[in-house]
N, C-alpha and C positions, 0 to 999 in steps of 0.2 A: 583381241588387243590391237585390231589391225588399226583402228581410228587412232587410238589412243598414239600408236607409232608416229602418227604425222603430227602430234601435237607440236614439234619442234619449228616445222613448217606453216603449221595454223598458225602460231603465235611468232614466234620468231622470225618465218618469213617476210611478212612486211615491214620490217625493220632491218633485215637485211642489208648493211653497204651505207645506212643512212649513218647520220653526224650525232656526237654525242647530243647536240643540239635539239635532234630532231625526239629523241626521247625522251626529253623533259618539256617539250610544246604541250599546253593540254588548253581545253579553255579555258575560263573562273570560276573553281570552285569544283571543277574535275581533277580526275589522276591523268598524270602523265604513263607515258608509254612504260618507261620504267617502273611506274611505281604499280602498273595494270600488271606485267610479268609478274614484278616481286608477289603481289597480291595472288594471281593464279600459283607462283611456286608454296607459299604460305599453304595454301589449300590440299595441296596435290601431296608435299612434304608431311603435313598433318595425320592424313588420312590413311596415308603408306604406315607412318608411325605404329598407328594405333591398331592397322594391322598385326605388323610385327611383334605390339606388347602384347595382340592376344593369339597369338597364334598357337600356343602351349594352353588355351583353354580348351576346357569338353564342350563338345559340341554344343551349339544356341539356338535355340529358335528365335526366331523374328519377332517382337512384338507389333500386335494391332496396330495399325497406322492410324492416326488422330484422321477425321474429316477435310484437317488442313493442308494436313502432310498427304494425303490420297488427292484433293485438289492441284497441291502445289509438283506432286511427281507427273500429272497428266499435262501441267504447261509448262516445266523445265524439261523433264525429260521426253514426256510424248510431243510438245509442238516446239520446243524448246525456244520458249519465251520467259521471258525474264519482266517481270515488271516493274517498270518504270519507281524510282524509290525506293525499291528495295534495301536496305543496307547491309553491307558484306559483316558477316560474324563478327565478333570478338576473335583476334587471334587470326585474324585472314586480312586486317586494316593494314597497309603497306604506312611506314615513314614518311614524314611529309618530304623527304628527300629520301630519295633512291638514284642510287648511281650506276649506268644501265651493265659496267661489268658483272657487281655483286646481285642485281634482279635475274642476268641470264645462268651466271654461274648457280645461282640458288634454283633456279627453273630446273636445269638441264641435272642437278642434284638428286633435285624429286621424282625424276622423270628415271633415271636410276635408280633409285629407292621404290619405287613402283616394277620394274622390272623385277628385282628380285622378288620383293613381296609375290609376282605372279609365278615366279619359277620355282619358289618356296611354296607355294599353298594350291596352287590350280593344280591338277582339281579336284587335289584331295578334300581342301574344302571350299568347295563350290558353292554347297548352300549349307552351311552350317557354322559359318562365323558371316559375325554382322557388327558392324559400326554406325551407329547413329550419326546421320544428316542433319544439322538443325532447322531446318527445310523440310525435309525428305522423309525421316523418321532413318530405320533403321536400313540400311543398304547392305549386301554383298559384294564382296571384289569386284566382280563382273558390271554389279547399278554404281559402283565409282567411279571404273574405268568409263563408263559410259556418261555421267556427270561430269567427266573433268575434260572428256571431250565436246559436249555439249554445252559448259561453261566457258572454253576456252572459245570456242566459237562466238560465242556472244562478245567475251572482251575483243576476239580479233577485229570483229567489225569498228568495236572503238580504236582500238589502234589504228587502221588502215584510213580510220577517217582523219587523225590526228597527223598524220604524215604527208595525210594530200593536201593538207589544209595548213 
């Protein structure tokens, strides 16, 4: 969980100290800084969730990964590229206004709700509970923690370019 720890820093640190101004800069037809957090906390908060409502079930096996979803885990997760167009899930689309107290407060939320979820189930079940990526196919705790620092990573560079600029 060590990556996953800095997530605060990944994302939150280039924003650090700036002006509420500065997190709602984006160019035309992008998300602003706030609304990139809100969108990463959507995700992170989601997925903790749905931990937790199955954490009372019998153990799962993982189903077969689709062609696309074995494609799309070796360039998000193995070289973690994101491409270009993509569009973020249903349920992960941030407000066309986001106001950057309620994007970090909901951030720092999920990132809580993930902690327990890991203190609650690691490692009893390690590999035997699984939630579907709409991406990814079906993930363990462990290929989450690991997506949400590999996605965070991708929006950070948009933020840090949105602040310089």
């Amino acid at each position: 969980m060590t990556g996953f720890r800095d997530l605060p820093q990944i994302v939150l640190g280039p924003l650090a100290g700036r002006s509420d101004a500065d997190w709602q800069r984006a160019p035309a037809g992008k998300w602003t800084s706030a609304q990139i957090v809100e969108h990463l906390a959507l995700g992170i908060e989601w997925s903790a969730r749905k931990f937790v409502e199955r954490r009372a079930k019998p153990p799962m096996s993982r189903r077969r990964r689709t062609p696309i979803e074995w494609l799309a885990r070796q360039f998000i997760l193995g070289l973690e590229w994101y491409p270009q167009g993509m569009t973020a899930p249903e349920g992960t689309r941030p407000a066309a206004r986001v106001e950057r107290a309620a994007a970090e407060a909901r951030f720092r939320a999920g990132l809580e709700l993930w902690e327990r979820v890991v203190a609650d189930l690691l490692p009893a079940r390690r590999h035997d509970l699984f939630v579907k990526h709409p991406r990814l196919g079906d993930l363990t705790i462990e290929e989450w923690l690991a997506f949400h620092v590999s996605h965070a990573r991708h929006h950070a560079r948009q933020i840090r370019e949105r602040v310089a600029g």
